[in-house]
C-alpha positions as CSV (number, residue, x, y, z in Angstrom):
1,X,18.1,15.4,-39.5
2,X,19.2,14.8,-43.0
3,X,18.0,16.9,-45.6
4,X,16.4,14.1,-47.6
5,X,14.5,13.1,-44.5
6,X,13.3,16.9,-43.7
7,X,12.4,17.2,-47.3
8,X,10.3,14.1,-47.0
9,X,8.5,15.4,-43.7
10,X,8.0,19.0,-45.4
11,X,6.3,17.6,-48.4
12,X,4.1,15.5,-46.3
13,X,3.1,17.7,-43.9
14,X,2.4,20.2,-46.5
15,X,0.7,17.7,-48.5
16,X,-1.5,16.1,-45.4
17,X,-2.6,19.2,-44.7
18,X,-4.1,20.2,-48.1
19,X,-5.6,16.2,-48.3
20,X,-6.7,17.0,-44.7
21,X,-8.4,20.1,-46.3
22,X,-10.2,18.8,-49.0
23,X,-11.7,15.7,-46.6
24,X,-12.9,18.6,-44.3
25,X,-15.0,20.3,-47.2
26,X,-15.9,17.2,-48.9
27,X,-17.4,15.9,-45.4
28,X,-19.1,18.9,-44.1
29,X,-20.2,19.6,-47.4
30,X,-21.9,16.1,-47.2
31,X,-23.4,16.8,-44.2
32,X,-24.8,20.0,-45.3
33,X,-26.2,18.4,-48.7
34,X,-28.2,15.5,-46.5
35,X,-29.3,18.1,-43.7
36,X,-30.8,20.5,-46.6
37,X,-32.1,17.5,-48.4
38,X,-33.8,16.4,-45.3
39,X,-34.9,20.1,-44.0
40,X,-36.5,20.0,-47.9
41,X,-38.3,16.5,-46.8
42,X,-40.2,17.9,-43.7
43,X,-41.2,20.8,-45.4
44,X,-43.2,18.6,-47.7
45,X,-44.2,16.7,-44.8
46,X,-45.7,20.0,-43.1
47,X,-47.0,20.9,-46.9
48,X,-48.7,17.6,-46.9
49,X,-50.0,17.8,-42.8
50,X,-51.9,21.5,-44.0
51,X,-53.6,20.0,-47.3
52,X,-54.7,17.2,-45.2
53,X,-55.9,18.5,-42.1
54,X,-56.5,22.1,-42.9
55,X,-58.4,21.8,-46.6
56,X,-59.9,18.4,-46.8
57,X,-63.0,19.8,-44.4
58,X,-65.6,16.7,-45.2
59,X,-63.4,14.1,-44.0
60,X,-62.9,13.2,-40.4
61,X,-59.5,14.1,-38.5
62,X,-59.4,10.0,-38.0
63,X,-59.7,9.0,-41.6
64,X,-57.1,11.9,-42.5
65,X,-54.7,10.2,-39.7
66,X,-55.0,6.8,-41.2
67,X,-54.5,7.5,-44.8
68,X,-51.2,10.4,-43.8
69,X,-50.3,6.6,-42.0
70,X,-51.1,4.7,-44.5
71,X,-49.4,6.5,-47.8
72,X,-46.7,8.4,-46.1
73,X,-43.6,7.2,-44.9
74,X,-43.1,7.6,-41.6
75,X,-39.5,9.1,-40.5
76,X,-38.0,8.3,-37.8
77,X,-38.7,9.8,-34.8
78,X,-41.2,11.8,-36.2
79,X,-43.3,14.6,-34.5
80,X,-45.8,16.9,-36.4
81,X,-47.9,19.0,-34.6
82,X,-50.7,21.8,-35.9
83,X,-51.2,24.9,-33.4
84,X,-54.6,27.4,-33.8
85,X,-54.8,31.0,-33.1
86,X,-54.0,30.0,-29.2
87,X,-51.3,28.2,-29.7
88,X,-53.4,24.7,-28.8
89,X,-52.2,21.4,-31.1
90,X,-55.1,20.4,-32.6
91,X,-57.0,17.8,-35.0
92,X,-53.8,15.2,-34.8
93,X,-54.9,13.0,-32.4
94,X,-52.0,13.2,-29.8
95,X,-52.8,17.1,-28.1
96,X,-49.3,17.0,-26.6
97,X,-48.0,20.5,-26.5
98,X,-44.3,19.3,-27.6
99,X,-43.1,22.9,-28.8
100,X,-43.2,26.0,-26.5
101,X,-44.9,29.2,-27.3
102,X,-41.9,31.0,-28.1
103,X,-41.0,28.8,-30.8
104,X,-44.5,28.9,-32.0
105,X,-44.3,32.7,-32.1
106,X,-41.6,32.6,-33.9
107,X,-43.2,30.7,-36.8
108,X,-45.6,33.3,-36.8
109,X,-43.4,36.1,-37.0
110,X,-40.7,34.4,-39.6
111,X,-43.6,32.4,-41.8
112,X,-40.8,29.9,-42.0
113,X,-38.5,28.2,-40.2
114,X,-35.5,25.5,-40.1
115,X,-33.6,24.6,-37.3
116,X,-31.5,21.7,-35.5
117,X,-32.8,20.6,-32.0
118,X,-30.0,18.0,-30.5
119,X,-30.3,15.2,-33.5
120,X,-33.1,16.7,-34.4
121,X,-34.3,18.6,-37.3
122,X,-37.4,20.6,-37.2
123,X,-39.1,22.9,-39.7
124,X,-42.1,24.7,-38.8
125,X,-44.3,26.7,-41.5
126,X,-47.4,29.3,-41.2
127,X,-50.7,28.3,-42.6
128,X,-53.3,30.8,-42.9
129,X,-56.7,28.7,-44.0
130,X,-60.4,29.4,-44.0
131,X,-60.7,28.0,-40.4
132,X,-58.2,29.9,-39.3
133,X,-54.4,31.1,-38.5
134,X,-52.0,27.6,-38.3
135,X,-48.8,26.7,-37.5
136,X,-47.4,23.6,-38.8
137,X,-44.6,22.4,-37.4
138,X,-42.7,18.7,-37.9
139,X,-39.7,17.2,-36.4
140,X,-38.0,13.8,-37.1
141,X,-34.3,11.8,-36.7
142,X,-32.2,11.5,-40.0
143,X,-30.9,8.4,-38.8
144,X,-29.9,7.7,-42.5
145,X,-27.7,10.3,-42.9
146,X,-26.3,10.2,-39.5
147,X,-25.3,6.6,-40.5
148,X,-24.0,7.4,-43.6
149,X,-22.1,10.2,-42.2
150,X,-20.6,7.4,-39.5
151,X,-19.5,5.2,-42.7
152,X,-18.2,7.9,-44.6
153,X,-15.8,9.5,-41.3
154,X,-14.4,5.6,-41.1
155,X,-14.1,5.4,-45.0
156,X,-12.3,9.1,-45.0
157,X,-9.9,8.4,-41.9
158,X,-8.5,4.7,-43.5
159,X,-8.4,6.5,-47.0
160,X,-6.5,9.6,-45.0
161,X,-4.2,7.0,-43.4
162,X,-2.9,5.4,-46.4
163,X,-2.9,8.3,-48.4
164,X,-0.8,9.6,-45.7
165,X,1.7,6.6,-45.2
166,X,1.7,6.7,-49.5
167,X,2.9,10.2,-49.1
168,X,5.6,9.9,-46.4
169,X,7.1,6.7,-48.4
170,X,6.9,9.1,-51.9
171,X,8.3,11.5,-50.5
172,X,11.4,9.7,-49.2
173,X,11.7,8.3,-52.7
174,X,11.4,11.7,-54.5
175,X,13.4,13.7,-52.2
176,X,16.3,10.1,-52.3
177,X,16.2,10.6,-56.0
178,X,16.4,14.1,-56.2
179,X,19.8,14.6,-53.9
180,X,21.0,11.4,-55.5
181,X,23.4,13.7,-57.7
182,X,24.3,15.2,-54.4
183,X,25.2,12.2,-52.7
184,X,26.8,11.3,-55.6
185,X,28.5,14.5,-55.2
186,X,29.5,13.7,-51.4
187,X,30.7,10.2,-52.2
188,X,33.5,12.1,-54.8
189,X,34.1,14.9,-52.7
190,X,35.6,11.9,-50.3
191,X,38.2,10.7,-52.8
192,X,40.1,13.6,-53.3
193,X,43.5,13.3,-51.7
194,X,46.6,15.5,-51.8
195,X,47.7,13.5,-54.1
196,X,45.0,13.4,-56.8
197,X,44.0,17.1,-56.9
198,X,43.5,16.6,-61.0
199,X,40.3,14.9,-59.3
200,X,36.7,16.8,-60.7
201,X,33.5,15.5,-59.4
202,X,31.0,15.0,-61.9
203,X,28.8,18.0,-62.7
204,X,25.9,16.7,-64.1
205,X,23.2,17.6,-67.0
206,X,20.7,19.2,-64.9
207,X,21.3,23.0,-64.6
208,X,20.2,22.8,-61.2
209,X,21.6,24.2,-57.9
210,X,23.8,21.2,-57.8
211,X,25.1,21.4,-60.8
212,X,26.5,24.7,-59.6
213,X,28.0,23.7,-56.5
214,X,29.7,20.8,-58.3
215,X,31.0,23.7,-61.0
216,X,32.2,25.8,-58.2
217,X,33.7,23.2,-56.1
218,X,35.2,22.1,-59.4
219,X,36.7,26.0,-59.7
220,X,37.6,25.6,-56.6
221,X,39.7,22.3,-57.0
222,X,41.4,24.0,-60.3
223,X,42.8,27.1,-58.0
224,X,43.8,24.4,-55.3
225,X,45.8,22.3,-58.2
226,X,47.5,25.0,-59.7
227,X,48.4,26.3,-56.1
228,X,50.3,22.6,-55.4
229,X,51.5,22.5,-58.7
230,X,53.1,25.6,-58.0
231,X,54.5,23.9,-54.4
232,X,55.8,21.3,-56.1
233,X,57.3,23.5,-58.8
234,X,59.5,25.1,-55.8
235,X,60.4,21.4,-53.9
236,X,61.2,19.4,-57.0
237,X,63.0,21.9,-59.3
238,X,63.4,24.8,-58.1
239,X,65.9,23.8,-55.4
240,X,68.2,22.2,-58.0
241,X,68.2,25.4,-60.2
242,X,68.9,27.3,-57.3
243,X,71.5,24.8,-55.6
244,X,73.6,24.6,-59.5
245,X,74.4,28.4,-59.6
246,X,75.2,28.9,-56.1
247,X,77.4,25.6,-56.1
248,X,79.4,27.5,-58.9
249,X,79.4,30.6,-57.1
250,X,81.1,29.0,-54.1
251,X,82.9,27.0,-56.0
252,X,84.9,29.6,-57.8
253,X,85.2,31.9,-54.8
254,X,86.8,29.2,-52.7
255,X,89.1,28.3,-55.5
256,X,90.3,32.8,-56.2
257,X,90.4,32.9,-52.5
258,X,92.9,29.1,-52.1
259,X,95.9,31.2,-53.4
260,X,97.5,34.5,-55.0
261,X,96.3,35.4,-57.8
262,X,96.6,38.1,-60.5
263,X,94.4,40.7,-61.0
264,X,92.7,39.5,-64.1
265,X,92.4,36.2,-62.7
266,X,90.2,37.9,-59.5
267,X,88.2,39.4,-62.3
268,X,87.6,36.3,-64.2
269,X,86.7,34.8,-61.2
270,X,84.3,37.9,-60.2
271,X,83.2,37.7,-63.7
272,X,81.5,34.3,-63.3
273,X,80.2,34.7,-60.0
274,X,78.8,37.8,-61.3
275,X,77.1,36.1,-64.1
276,X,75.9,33.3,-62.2
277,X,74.2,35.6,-59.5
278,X,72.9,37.2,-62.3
279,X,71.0,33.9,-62.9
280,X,70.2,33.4,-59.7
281,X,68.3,36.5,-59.2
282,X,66.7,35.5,-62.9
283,X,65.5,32.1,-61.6
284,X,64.2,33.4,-58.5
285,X,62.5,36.6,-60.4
286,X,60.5,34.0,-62.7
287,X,59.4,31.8,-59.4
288,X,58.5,35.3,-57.5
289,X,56.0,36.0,-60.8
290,X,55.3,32.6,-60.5
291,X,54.0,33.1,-57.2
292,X,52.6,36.6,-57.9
293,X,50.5,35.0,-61.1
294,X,48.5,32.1,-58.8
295,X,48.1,35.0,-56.6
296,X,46.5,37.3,-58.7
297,X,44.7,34.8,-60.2
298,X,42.9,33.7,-57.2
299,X,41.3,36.6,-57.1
300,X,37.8,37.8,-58.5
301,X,39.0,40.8,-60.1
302,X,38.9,39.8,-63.4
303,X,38.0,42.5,-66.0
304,X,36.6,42.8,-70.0
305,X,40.5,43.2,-72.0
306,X,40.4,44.1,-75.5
307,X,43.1,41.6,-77.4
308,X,43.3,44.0,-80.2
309,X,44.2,47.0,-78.3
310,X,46.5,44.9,-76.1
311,X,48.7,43.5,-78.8
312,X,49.0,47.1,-81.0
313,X,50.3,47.9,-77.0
314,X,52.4,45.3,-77.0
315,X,53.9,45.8,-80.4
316,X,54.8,49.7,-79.3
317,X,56.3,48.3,-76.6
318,X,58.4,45.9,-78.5
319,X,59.7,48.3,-81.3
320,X,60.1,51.2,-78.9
321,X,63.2,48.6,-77.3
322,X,65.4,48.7,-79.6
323,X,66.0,48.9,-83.1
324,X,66.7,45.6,-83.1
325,X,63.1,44.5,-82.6
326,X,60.3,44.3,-85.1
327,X,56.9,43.0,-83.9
328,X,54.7,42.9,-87.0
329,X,50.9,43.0,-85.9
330,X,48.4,41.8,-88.2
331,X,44.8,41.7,-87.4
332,X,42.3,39.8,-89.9
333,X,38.7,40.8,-90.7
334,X,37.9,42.2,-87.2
335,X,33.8,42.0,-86.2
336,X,31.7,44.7,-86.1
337,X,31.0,43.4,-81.9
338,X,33.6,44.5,-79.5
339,X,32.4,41.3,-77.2
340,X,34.1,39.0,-80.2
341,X,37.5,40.8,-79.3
342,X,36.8,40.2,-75.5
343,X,38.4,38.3,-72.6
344,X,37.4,38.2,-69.1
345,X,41.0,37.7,-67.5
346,X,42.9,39.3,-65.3
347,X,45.2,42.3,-67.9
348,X,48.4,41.7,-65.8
349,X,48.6,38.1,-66.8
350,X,47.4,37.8,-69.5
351,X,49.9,40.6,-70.9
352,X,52.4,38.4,-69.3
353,X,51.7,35.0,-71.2
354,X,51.7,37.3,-74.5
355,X,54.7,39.1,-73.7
356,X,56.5,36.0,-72.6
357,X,55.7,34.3,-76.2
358,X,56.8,37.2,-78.3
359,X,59.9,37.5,-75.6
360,X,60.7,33.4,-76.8
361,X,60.0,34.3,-80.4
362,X,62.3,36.9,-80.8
363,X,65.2,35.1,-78.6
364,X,65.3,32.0,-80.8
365,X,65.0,34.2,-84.3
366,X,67.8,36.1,-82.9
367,X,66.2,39.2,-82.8
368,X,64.6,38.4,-86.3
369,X,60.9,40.0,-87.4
370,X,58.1,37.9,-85.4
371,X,54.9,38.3,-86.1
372,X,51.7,38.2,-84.7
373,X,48.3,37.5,-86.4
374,X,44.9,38.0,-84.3
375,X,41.9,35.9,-86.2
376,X,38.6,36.2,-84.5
377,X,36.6,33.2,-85.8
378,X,33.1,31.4,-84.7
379,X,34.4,29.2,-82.2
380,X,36.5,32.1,-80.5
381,X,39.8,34.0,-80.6
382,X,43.1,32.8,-82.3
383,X,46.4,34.5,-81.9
384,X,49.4,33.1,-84.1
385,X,52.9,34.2,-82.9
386,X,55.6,33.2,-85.7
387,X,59.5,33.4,-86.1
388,X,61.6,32.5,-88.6
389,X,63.9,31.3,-85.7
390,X,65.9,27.8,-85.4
391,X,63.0,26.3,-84.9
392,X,62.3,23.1,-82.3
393,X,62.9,19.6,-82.5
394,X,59.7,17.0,-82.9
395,X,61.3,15.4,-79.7
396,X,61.0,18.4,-77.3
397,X,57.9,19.9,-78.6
398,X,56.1,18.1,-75.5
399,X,58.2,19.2,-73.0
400,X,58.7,23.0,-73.4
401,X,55.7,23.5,-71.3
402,X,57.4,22.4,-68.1
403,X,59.1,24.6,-65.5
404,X,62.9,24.9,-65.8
405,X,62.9,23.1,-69.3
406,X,65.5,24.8,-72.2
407,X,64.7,23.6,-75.6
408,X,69.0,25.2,-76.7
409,X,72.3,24.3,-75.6
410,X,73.4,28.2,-77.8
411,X,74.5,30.2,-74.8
412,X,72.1,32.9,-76.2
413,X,69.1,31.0,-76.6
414,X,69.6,30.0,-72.8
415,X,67.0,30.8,-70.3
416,X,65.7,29.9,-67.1
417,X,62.9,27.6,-68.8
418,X,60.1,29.3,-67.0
419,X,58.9,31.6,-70.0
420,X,56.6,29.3,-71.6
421,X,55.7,27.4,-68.5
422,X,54.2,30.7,-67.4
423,X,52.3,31.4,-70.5
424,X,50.9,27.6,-70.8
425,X,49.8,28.3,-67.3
426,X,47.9,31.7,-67.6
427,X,46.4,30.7,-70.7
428,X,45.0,27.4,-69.5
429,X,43.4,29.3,-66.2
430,X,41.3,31.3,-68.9
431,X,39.9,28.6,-70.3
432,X,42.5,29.1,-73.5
433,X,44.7,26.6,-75.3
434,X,48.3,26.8,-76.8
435,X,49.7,24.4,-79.0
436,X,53.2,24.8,-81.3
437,X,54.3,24.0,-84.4
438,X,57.7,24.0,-85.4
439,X,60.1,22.7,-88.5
440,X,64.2,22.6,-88.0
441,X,66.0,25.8,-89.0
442,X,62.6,27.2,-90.8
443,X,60.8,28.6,-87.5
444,X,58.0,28.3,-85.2
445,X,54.1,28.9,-84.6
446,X,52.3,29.5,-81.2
447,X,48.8,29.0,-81.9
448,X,46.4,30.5,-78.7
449,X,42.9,30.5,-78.8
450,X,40.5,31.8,-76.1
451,X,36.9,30.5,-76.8
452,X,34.3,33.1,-77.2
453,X,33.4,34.8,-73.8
C-alpha cells in the first residue's frame, strides 16, 4: 500500500472514530435528557394523583377520576395506582394489583423511586396523608421520545456515512498534496543517468522532512559527481599524460640501445629517461592525491579549522624551505568570535588547496615574495594569494581550473597541471569559491572565500 493511501486510511480511521465518539455521547446523552424529562413528568403525574385523591376529601373518587380525565393529558400507556397501609390499590377505580409487594416496599423504604421496566418508565412516591400511609406509583410509554430517538439514529448514521465518505475522499486529497513534493521528488530521482550526474532534484521551500531528503540525496549526488569526474579525469587525460613520458622513455632507450655509443651519450640518454620518469611518478603522485582527496572527502570526519592559525602554519612552513621563499601573511581586522575564523572541512585538504596556491604563486614569481591576505567580512571568509609573477593571459584564465592544463611553455613554470585543479576542487566541496585575476607581466590574485559556517 502506498503511503498516500495508508495516510488517507490512518486519518480516517482516526478521525471516524473520534466522529463516531461524539455521535455516541450526543445520542445517549439525548436519551438520558428525554428519559429524565419524562421520569420529571410522572412525578408530577403521581404529585397530581396524591392532591387529588388523597386531600380533596369532599369530593367523590368518581368526580376526581373524571376531572384527572378531563384536564390531564393522558400518556401513553399509562398506569397509576395508589396502595394503603396493606398494600391494597385503592380509590382509582380499576383495583388491579399491577405492582408486586416488593416493589411497593421498596417505595416505602426509599420514599422515592425511578426505574425502567422493559419500555417502560415508572416512578413511584410515598404519601403520608391524614387518612393514612400511601404509595403512589405511575407508569406510562414515552413513545415520543422513543420515536424521536428512531429519527435521530437514522438522521446520525446517513450524517455518519457522508461524513465518513467526506473524510476518506479529504484525506486522499490532503495526504496527494502533501507527498506531491515527494512524487515530484521520485519523478526526478528517475532522470538521473550516468551521464547527467550535474542533475539536483529540486529541494523545495518547506523545511519539511522532504526537503531534507532532497538535500541529502542532493549531497549525495555531489560526492557521486565528483567521484565520476574523477573517473573520467583518469580515462580521458590521464592516459595521454601518462602514455607521452613513457613513449619518450622507450623511445630514447631503444634508440642508446640501436648502436655503440659513448659514454656521455648513455648518460644523456639516462639523463632524459631519468627526467621523464621523474614526471611520471609526478603525474601519477598528483592523480594518487587526487584519488586520496575524493576519498577523504567522502568521509564525515570533518572538523572546526582555524584559517588564521593554518596560514601563520603555512607561512612557517614556507620560509623554513629555503631562503629563497618569502610568504608574507597579513591578517585584517580579525573578530573578536573565533566561529568568524572557522571552517568545517576536512584539515588535510583544505591545507592542500592552500598549499597548492601558494606552491603556483611562488613558481610563476620565480620564487618572488607572495603574499597572502586573510579578510573576514559579513558575508564570510576571503583569502587573497598575490605574486608579482608573469602573470596569465585573459585567454587562459578559464581553463587553469582543468586537470593536466599548463598556463607556460618556460621549462620552469612547467608542471603537471593538476595543482589548481586540486585546489578548485577542494574548495568547491566546502561550499567555497575561487576566482583569479591576473594582468601580463604585473602578477596575479587568487581570491577564496568560504561563506560564514
Amino acid at each position: 500500500m502506498k503511503i498516500k493511501d495508508r495516510l488517507a486510511l490512518y486519518f480516517t480511521l482516526i478521525s471516524t472514530l473520534v466522529l463516531l465518539c461524539v455521535l455516541s455521547a450526543v445520542y445517549f446523552t439525548f436519551i438520558k435528557f428525554m428519559q429524565a424529562e419524562f421520569f420529571a413528568r410522572l412525578t408530577d403525574r403521581t404529585m397530581v394523583t396524591a392532591k387529588l385523591y388523597l386531600e380533596a376529601d369532599e369530593i367523590s373518587t368518581d368526580s376526581l377520576t373524571r376531572v384527572r380525565e378531563q384536564y390531564l393529558e393522558k400518556l401513553n400507556g399509562e398506569v397509576i395506582r395508589i396502595y394503603n397501609s396493606k398494600n391494597d390499590a385503592t380509590f382509582i377505580g380499576d383495583d388491579q394489583q399491577y405492582w408486586n409487594h416488593e416493589t411497593i416496599e421498596k417505595v416505602r423504604r426509599y420514599k422515592k423511586i425511578r426505574f425502567k421496566d422493559g419500555n417502560r418508565q415508572v416512578v413511584g412516591i410515598y404519601y403520608k396523608d391524614n387518612q393514612g400511609d400511601f404509595v403512589i406509583l405511575a407508569s406510562a410509554i414515552d413513545q415520543s421520545t422513543i420515536s424521536r430517538v428512531d429519527k435521530l439514529l437514522k438522521i446520525m448514521g446517513a450524517i455518519f456515512l457522508v461524513i465518513f465518505v467526506g473524510l476518506l475522499l479529504s484525506a486522499r486529497w490532503i495526504a496527494k498534496k502533501i507527498l506531491l513534493p515527494l512524487n515530484l521528488f521520485i519523478d526526478q530521482v528517475k532522470l538521473i543517468k550516468s551521464n547527467n550526474l550535474h542533475f539536483r532534484v529540486q529541494e523545495g521551500a518547506n523545511k519539511d522532512e522532504i526537503y531534507l531528503l532532497a538535500q541529502n540525496f542532493n549531497n549525495l549526488m555531489e560526492h557521486l559527481e565528483q567521484s565520476f569526474i574523477l573517473q573520467k579525469t583518469f580515462v580521458a587525460n590521464a592516459s595521454h599524460e601518462l602514455r607521452t613520458p613513457i613513449t619518450r622513455m622507450i623511445i630514447g632507450t631503444e634508440i642508446a640501445l640501436s648502436q655503440d655509443r659513448s659514454k656521455e651519450e648513455y648518460q644523456k640518454a639516462l639523463t632524459s629517461v631519468l627526467e621523464d620518469a621523474e614526471k611520471l611518478e609526478d603525474i601519477i603522485s598528483s592523480l594518487l592525491k587526487l584519488a586520496q582527496a575524493d576519498l577523504e572527502y567522502g568521509s564525515t570526519h570533518l572538523e572546526k579549522v582555524r584559517i588564521d592559525e593554518m596560514l601563520w602554519r603555512l607561512q612557517q612552513e614556507w620560509n623554513q624551505k629555503s631562503d629563497a621563499y618569502k610568504l608574507v601573511v597579513e591578517m585584517k581586522d580579525l573578530p573578536m568570535d573565533e566561529d568568524q575564523l572557522t571552517i568545517s572541512c576536512n584539515p588535510t585538504l583544505l591545507q592542500i588547496a592552500i598549499d597548492n596556491l601558494i606552491s603556483n604563486a611562488f613558481k610563476f614569481s620565480d620564487s618572488q615574495p607572495v603574499k597572502c591576505t586573510l579578510d573576514v567580512k559579513e558575508d564570510g571568509i576571503h583569502i587573497f594569494i598575490a605574486d608579482t609573477g608573469v602573470g596569465i593571459d585573459a585567454a587562459e584564465l578559464n581553463n587553469i581550473f582543468n586537470p593536466f592544463y599548463s598556463s607556460s611553455t618556460k621549462p620552469e613554470h612547467t608542471g603537471n597541471g593538476m595543482g589548481l585543479y586540486m585546489a578548485h576542487k577542494i574548495i568547491t566541496l566546502y561550499r567555497g569559491t575561487i576566482t583569479v585575476s591576473s594582468q601580463k607581466d604585473e602578477g596575479t590574485t587568487f581570491h577564496v572565500v568560504f561563506p560564514p559556517f
